[in-house]
N, C-alpha and C positions, 0 to 999 in steps of 0.2 A: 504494500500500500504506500503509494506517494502522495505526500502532502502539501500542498504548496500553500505558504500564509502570505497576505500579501501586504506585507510589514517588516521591518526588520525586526527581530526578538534577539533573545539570547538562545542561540541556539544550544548552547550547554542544558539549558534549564528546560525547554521544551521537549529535548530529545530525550532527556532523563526523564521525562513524564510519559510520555506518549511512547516509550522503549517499552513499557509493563506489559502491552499490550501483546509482547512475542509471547509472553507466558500460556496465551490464550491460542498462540500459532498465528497469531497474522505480526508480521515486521515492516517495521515503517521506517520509512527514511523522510525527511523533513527540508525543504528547501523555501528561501525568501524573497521576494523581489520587494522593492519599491516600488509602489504605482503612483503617490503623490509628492510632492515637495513642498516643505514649508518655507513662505521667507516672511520674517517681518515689513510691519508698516511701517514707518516712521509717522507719530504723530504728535502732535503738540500739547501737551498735558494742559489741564483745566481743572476745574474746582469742582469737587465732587460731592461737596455739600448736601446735603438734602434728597441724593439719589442713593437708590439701592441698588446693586450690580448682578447682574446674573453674567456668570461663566459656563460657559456650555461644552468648552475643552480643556485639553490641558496646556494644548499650544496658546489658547484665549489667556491664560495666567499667567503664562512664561512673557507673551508681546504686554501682556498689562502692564509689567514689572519692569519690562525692559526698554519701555517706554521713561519708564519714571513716574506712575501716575502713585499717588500714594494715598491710599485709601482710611479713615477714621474707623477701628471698630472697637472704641472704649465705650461699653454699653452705658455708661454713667454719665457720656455726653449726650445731651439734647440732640445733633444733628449728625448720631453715627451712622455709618453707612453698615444696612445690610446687604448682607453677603449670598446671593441664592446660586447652587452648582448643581449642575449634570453631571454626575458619576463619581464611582469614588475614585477613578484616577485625577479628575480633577478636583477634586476634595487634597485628595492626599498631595497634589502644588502646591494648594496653598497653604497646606499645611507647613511647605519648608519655609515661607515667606512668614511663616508665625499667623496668619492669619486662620478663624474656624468658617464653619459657614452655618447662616441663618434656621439656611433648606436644603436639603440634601435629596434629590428624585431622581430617579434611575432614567427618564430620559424628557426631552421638549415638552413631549405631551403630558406627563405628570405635572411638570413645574407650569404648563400653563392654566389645568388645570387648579394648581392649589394657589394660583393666584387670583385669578379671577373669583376664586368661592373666601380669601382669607384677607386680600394686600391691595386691592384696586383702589386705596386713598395713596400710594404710595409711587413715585416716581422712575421711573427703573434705565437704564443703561446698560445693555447686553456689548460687552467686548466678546467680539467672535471675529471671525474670519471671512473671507469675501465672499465665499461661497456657503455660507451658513442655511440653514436652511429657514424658510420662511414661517414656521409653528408658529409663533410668538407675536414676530408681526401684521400678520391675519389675523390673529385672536383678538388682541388688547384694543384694538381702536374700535372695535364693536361694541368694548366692555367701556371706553371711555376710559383706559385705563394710560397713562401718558407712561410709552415706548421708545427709545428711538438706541438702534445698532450703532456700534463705531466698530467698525472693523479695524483691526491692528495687527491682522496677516493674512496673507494671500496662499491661495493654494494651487499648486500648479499640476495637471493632470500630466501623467508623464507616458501616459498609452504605452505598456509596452507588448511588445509581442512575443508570447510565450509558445516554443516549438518543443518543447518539452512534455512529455504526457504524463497527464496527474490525474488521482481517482478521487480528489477532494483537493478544494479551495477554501480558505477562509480570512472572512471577508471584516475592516473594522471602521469603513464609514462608509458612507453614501459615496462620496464623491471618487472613492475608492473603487469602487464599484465601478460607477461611470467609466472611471480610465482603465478598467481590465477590461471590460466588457465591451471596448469597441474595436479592439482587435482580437479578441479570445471569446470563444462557444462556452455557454455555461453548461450546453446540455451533458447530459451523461457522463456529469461531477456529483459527486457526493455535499453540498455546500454548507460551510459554517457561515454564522453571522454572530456579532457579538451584541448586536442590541435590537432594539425593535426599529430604530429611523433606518437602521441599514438596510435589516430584511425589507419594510416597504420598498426601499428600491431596488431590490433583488425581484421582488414578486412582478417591479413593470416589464420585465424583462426575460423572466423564466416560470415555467409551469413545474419546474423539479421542488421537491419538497425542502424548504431551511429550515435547519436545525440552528436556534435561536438560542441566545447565554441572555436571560432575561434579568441576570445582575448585572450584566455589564462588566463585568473583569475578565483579566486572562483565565486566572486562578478557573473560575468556573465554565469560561470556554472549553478549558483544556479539559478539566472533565466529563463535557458534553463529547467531544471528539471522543475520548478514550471509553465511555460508554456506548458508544456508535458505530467505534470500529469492531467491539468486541460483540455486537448481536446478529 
């Protein structure tokens, strides 16, 4: 069984997971590509006063920070900034920046949901990236709920073309997606997906069945593969 992730990982630590699975008689070998590139934006910092921030990636907290924007979260002051994040690898950035977070949802659609039903007097600024996707910004202006994106990196689709035959792909954003998918056939792959934004875009595109990591980490990706190969 050949795997192809389309991320770079540590291959030490994947292959020692995903290795258990000879015991069962099927052996895997593990290979990565890159499909997307990240570059920061350069943008001009401002006052963050009175808004609440939602981060949706991990790249969105790395361009926040390397911008220099510097955010208030002393609960004791009047005008601190909450913190709402997508996932726990974006949890766990800003955790090295010392910073917690507010909300914690496993993906767009939850946190847009628990805003409109708990936060809609509240003013919000999503630092994401160019190609972000649109949940949030359709939502809130119906709710009357004052949105507005800064994007602070760009992501660049890198199409590449894979002549190599694999019996499973797996897959950790939409836009990732997009860029394997216009030169490489999903059909008759075995597909992982690590959240639910990604699988919707996998399903515009293929009738094959995605096997979904609905926490969102590796950690339980990797266990969904390795219960998968072995049934």
């Amino acid at each position: 069984m050949k795997i192809l992730f389309t991320k770079s990982l540590d291959q030490k630590k994947v292959s020692e997971k995903l290795g258990t699975v000879t015991l069962s008689g099927v052996e895997v070998s593990v290979d990565f590509v890159e499909v997307i590139k990240m570059e920061f934006i350069k943008t001009k910092t401002f006052g963050l006063k009175n808004y609440s921030l939602i981060f949706t990636s991990v790249n969105g907290v790395k361009a926040f920070f390397e911008n220099g924007f510097e955010a208030n979260e002393n609960f004791a002051e009047k005008n601190y900034n909450r913190i709402y994040a997508v996932g726990s690898q974006t949890k766990k950035e800003l955790r090295k920046h010392n910073f917690g977070t507010f909300k914690l949802c496993k993906n767009a659609s939850e946190l847009s949901q628990f805003i409109t039903e708990n936060s809609v007097n509240e003013k919000f600024l999503h630092f994401c990236g160019d190609l972000a996707l649109d949940i949030l910004d359709k939502k809130f202006p119906l709710q009357n709920i004052s949105y507005k994106k800064i994007p602070v990196y760009k992501t660049k689709l890198l199409f590449p073309k894979i002549n190599e035959k694999y019996q499973a792909v797996v897959f950790f954003s939409p836009s990732g997606v997009r860029s394997f998918a216009k030169f490489n056939s999903l059909e008759d792959l075995k597909i992982f997906s690590i959240g639910k934004t990604t699988t919707s875009e996998l399903n515009k595109l293929t009738e094959n069945k995605i096997i979904t990591s609905h926490k969102n980490t590796l950690a339980d990706l990797l266990n969904l593969i390795l219960l998968n190969l072995t049934i």
